[in-house]
C-alpha positions in Angstrom: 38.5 4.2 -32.9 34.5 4.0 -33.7 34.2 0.7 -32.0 31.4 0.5 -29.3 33.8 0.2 -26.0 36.0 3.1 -27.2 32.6 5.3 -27.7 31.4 4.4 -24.2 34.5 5.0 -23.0 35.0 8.7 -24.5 31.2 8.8 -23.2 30.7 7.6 -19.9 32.9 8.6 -16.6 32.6 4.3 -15.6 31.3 1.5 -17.0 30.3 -1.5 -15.0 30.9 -4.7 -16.3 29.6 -8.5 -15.2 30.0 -10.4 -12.0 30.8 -14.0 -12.3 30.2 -16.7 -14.8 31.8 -19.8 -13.0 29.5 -19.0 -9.8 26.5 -18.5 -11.6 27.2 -21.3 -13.6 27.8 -24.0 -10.5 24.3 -22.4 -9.2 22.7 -23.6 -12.3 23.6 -26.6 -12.2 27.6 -27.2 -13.8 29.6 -29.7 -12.1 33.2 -29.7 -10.7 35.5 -30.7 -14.0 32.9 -29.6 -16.5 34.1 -27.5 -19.4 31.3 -24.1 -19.1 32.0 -23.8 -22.7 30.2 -26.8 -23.7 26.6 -25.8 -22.2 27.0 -23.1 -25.0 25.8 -25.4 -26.8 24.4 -28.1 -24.4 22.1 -25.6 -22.4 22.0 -22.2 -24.6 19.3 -20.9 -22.3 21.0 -21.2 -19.3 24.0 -18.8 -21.0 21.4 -16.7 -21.9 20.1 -16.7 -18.7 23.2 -15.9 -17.4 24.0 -12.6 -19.5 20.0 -11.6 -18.9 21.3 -11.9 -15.0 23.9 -9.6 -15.5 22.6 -6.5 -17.7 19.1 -6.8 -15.5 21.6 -6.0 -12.2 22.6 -3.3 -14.6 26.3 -4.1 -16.2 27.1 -2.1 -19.3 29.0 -4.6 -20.2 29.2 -8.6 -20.2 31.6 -11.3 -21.1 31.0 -14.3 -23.2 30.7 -18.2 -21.6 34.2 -18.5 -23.8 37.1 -18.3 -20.8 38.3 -21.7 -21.3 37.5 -21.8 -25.1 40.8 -22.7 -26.4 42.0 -25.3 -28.3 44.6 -26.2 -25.6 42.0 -26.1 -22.6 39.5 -28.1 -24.5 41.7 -30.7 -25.0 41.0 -31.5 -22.0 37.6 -32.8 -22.4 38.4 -33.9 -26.0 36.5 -31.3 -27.9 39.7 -28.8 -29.0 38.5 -28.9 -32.2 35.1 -27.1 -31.1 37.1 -24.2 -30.1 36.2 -21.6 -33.1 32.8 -23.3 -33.2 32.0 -23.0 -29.3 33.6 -19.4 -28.6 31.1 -18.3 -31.5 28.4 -19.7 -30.6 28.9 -17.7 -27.3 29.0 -14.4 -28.6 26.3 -15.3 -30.7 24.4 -15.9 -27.5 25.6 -12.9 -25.9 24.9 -10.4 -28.9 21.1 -11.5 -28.9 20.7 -11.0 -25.4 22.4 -7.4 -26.2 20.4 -6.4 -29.1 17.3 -6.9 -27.8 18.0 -4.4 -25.0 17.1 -0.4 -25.2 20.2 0.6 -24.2 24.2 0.0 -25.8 25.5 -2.9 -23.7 29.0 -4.3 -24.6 29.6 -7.9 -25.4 32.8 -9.0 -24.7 34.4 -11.9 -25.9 36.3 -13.4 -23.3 39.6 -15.0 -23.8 41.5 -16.8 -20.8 44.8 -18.9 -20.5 45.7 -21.5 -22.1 46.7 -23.1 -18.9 50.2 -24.4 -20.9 53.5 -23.1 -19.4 55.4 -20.5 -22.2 59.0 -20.8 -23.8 61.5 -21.3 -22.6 60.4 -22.4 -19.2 57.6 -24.7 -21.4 56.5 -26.0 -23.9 53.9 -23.7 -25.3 56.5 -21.5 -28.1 54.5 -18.2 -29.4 54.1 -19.1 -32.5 51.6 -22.0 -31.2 50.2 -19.5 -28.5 49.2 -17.1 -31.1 48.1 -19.6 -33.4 45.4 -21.1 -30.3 44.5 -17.4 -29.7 43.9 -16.5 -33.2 41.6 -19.6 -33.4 39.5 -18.2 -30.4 39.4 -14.7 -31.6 38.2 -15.4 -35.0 34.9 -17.2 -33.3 34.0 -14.6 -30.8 34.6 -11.8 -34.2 32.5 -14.1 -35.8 29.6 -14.7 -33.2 29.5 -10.6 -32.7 31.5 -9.4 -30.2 32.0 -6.1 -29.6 35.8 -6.6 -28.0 38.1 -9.3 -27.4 38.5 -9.5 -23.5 41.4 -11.5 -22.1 41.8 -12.1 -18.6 43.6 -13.8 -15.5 47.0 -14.0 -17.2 50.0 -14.5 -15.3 52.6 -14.4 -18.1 53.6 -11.6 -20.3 54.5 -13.8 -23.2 51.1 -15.1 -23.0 49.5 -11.7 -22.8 51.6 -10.4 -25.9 50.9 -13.7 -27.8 47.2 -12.6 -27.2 47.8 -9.2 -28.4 49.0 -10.4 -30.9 46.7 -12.9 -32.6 44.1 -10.0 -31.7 45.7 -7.5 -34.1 45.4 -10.2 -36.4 41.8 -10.9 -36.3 41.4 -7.0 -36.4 39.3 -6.8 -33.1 39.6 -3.9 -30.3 40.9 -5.3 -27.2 41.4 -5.7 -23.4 43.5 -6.9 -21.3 43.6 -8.0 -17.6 46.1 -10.1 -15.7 45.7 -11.6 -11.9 47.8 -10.5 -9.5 47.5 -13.0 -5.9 51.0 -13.4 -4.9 51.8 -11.0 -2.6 51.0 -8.0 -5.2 52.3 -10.3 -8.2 51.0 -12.7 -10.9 51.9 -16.0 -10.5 54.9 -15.4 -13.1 56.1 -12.7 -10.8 54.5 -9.4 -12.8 53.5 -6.5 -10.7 51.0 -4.0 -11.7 54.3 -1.4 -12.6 55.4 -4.3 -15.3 51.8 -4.6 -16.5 51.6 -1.0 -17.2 54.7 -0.8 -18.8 54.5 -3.7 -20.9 50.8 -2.3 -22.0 52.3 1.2 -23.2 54.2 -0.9 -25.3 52.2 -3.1 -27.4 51.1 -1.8 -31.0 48.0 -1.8 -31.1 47.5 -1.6 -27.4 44.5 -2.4 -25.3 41.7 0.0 -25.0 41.9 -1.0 -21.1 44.0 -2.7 -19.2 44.3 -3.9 -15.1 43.6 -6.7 -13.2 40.7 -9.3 -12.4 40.2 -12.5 -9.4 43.4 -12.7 -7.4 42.6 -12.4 -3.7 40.5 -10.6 -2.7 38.9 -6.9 -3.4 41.5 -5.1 -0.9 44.8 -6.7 -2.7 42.6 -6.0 -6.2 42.1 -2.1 -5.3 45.9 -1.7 -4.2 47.0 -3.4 -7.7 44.8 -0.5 -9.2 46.5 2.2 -7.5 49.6 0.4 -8.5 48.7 1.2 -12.0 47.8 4.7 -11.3 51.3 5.6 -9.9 52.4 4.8 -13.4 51.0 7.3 -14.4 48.9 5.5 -17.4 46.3 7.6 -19.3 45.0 4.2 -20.6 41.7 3.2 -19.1 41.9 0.6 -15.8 39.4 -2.3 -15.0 38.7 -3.6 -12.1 37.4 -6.9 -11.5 37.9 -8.4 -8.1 36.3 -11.3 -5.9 33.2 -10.7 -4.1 35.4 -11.0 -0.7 37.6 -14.5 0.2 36.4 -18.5 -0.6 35.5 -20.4 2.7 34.2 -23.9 2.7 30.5 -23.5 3.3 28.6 -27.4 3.8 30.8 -28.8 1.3 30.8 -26.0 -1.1 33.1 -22.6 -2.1 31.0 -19.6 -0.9 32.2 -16.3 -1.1 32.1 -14.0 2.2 32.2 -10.4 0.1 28.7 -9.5 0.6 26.4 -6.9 -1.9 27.2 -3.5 0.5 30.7 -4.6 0.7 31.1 -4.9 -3.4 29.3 -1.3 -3.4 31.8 -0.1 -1.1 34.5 -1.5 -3.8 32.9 -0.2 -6.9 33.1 3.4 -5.2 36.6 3.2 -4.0 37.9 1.3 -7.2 36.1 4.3 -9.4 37.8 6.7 -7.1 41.2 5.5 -7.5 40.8 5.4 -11.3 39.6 2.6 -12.7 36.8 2.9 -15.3 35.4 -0.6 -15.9 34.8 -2.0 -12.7 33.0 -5.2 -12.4 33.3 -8.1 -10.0 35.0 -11.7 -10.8 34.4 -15.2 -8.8 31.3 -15.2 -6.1 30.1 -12.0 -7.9 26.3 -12.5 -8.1 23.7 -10.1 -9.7 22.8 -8.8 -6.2 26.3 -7.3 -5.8 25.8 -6.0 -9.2 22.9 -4.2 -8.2 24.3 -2.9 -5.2 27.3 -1.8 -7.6 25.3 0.1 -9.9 23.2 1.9 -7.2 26.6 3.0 -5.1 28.0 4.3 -8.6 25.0 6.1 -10.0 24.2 7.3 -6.5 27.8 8.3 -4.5 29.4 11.6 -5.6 33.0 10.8 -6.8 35.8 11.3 -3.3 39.3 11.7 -3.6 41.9 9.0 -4.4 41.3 6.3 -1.6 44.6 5.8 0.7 45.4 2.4 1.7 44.4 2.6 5.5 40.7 3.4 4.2 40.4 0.6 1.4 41.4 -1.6 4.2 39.1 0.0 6.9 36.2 -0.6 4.1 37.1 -3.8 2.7 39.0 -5.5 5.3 42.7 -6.6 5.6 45.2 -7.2 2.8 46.5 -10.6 2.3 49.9 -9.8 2.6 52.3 -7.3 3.7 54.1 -6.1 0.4 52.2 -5.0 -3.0 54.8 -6.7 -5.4 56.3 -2.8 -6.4 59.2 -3.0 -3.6 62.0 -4.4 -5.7 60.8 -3.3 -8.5 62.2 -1.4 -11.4 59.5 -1.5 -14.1 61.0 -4.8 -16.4 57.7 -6.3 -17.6 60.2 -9.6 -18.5 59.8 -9.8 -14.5 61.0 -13.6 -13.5 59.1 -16.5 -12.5 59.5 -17.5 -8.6 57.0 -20.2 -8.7 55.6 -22.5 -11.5 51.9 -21.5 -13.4 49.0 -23.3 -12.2 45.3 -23.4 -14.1 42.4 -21.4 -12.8 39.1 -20.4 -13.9 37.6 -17.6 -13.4 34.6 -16.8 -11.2 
């Protein structure tokens, strides 16, 4: 591969990606029930502003104001015909702010749910899933993306449709899913089923792992999930900046800028290489991020008594591996339920 991600990944020992875009966003001004994806081309300079955010706190790598960019999401404020025409416009957005910088920064076209349940449980078949993804993947191509980036998946037939429409577009890819119930997606998947379900897709993603969920604890013992897989495939890691709490009437996020340093170090030292932050991740955790990285000699493999000692508690007693035998056709134990991210 001569694509830009794949060089800085044969180049670089980490990359650190973005923090937050629905934060940042609701900071700015977005309200509750807004789609993001509309100020792409309501309030381009905000989106701008928001990518400026994240490569001046020093990401090498940001995604695209495109998570809920999909036809089927956008039906939802009527505008599901804008879908090619808005995730464009994005990565339009997002390869200006790149270009104009002295150094290679990855723009990453981001690609979320659909928020539509899958056959056979739903009503979403894959040929429509693929047909929705392929729509969204042939804007951000279009706009200049560097990579496709989906994230906070639950289901694995969503997550193949994905890589599947990708292949068709001909774009490099990654993949995350989020894992918050009790060490498992929402659709029951554990980080042993992602990994095995990634070595199995043709063509594969150049990274895999997982993003949001709880908190950064729960996100760095889904990482060394993957690891005891044994995968040679490159991890991301993109957790919360800490737990949500109700703050005068608004979501604040308790994970402060030294704990999110403490994460990047531990999450690089388990063996991910793309570690960024996901909801309440501002640019001063980035910058704290990027100063631990550059600055804090690599340790050994973190055991789970000093992630927890660093980053506090774990939101449940089990990781999702203990009844476990690798199946990445895990089953559902509850019903899907629509999230953004950050």
């Amino acid at each position: 591969m001569t694509d830009a991600l794949s060089k800085m990944l044969a180049d670089r020992d980490w990359i650190l990606a973005d923090g937050a875009t629905g934060t940042n966003l609701f900071n700015m001004g977005l309200s509750s029930g807004d789609a993001p994806e509309l100020w792409n081309v309501e309030h381009p300079d905000r989106i701008e502003q928001l990518y400026i955010m994240a490569v001046d706190a020093g990401s090498d790598l940001f995604l695209t104001n495109s998570f809920g960019g999909n036809a089927a999401r956008l039906k939802l404020h009527n505008a599901q015909k804008r879908a090619r025409e808005l995730s464009r416009i994005s990565a339009e957005i997002g390869r200006n702010v790149a270009d104009k910088r002295d150094r290679e920064i990855i723009v990453a076209g981001s690609v979320g749910p659909t928020g539509e349940i899958m056959a056979p449980m739903g009503a979403l078949t894959h040929e429509l899933a693929v047909e929705i993804f392929h729509e969204q993947a042939d804007g951000l191509k279009e706009g200049g993306a560097d990579v496709l980036w989906l994230e906070t998946i639950s289901a694995p037939e969503e997550y193949k449709a994905a890589a599947e429409a990708f292949a068709r577009v001909g774009m490099p890819w990654c993949g995350t899913m989020s894992f918050d119930t009790a060490g498992r997606t929402m659709m029951g998947m554990t980080s042993a089923d992602m990994a095995t379900m990634v070595d199995k897709l043709d063509p594969g993603p150049l990274a895999f792992g997982a993003n949001c969920g709880v908190g950064a604890s729960d996100l760095m013992r889904t990482v060394l999930g993957f690891v005891a897989q044994g995968t040679e495939r490159p991890i991301i890691a993109k957790g919360n900046a800490g737990i949500p709490k109700y703050v005068d009437g608004h979501i604040h996020y308790d994970g402060t800028p030294d704990l999110m340093a403490e994460y990047a170090v531990l999450a690089r030292d388990a063996g991910a290489t793309i570690i960024g932050g996901c909801c309440g991740t501002m640019p001063e955790h980035l910058s704290k991020m990027r100063e631990a990285l550059e600055t804090r000699e690599r340790g050994p493999r973190p055991t789970l008594d000093q992630i927890t000692a660093k980053l506090g508690a774990f939101s449940s007693a089990v990781d999702g591996t203990e009844d476990t035998d690798g199946d990445d056709s895990a089953p559902s134990r509850r019903g899907r339920r629509s999230r953004r991210r950050g």
